[in-house]
C-alpha positions as CSV (number, residue, x, y, z in Angstrom):
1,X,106.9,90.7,112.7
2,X,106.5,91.7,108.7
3,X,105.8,95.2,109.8
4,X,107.0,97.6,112.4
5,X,106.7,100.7,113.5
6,X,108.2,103.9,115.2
7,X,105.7,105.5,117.4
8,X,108.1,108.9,118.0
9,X,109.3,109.0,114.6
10,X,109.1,111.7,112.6
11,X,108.2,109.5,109.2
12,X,104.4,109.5,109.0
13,X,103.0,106.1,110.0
14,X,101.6,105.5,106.9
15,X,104.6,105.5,105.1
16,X,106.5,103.3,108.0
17,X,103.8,100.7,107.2
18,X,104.3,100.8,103.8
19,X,108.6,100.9,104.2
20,X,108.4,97.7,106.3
21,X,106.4,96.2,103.6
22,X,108.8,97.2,100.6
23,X,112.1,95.9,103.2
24,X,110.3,92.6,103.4
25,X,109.8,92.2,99.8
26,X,113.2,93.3,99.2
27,X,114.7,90.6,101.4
28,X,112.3,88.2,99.8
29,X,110.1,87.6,102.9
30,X,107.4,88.4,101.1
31,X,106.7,86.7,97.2
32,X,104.2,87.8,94.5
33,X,100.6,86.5,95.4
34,X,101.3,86.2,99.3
35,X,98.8,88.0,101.2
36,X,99.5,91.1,103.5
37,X,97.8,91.3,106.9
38,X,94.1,92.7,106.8
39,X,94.2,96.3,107.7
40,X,91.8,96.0,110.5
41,X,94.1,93.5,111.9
42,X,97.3,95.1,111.1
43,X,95.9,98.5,112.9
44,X,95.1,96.1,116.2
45,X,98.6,94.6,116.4
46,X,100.5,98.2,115.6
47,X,97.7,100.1,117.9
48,X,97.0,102.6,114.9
49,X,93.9,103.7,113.1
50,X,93.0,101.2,110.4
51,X,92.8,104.5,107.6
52,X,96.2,104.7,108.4
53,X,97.0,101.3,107.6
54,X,95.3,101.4,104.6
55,X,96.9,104.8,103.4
56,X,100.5,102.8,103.8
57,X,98.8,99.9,101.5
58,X,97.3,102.5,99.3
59,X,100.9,103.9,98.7
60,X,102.2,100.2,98.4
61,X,99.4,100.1,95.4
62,X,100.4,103.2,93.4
63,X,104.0,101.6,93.6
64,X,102.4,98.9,91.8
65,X,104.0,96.5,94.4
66,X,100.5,95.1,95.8
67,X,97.2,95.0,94.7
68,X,94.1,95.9,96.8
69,X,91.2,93.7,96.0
70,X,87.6,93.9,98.0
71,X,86.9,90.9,99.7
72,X,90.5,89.1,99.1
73,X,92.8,92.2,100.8
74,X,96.2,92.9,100.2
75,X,98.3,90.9,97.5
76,X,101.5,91.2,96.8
77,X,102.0,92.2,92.8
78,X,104.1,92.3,89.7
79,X,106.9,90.3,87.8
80,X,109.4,91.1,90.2
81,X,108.3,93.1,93.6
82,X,111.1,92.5,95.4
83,X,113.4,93.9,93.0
84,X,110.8,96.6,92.2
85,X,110.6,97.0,96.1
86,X,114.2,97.6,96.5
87,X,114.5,100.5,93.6
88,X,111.4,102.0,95.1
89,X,113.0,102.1,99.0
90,X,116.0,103.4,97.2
91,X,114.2,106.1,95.2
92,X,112.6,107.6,98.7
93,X,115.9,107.2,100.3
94,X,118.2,109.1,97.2
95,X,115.3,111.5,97.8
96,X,115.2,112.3,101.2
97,X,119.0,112.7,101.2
98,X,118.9,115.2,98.3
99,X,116.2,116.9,99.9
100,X,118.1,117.2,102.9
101,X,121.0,118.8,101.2
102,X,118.7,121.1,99.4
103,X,119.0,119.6,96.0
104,X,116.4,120.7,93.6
105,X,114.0,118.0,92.3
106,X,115.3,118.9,88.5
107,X,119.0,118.1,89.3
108,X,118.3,115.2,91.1
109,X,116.4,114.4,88.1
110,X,119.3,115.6,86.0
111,X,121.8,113.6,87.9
112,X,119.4,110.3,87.6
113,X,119.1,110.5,84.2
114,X,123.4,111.0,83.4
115,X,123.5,107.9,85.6
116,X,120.5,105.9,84.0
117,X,121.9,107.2,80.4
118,X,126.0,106.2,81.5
119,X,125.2,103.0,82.0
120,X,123.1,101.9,79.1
């Protein structure tokens, strides 16, 4: 199944939607201009509200990873989503682990940039 979720997890659903999305892009299950399950459809198989289907897509749009179109759903966007998909997943993850070491935002930012710049 493209997406799965986690019931008694603590990750809003919404955002479990929209990681299993950005994993299969990543592992190139999913390819630019494939469509993503309808959200009324989705919500049926993962026994969720359909809003909350649709806020994990609309977080999947601001990434600029699908595009939501009336009529024509879900596609999957961009040059390279799976690549974008991968630095995106890897962004929430750096910061989740910095926020659960109490790092402020502007030294994560800090230490993002000396990385970013050192390898240029």
């Amino acid at each position: 199944m493209l997406v799965t979720i986690d019931h008694g997890s603590s990750v809003p659903l919404a955002e479990q939607i929209a990681a299993s999305v950005r994993r299969a892009l990543a592992e190139g299950k999913l390819h630019k201009g494939e469509r993503l399950p309808a959200a009324r459809a989705l919500a049926g198989t993962l026994n969720v509200n359909m809003h909350t289907v649709l806020r994990g897509y609309q977080l999947l749009q601001q990434e600029n990873l699908i595009e939501l179109r009336r009529g024509r759903g879900a596609v999957v966007s961009g040059r390279s989503p799976g690549d974008r998909a991968l630095v995106v997943e890897t962004c929430r993850q750096l910061v989740g682990l910095a926020q659960g070491i109490g790092l402020e935002e502007h030294d994560l930012l800090a230490l993002v940039s000396d990385s970013y710049q050192s390898r240029a």
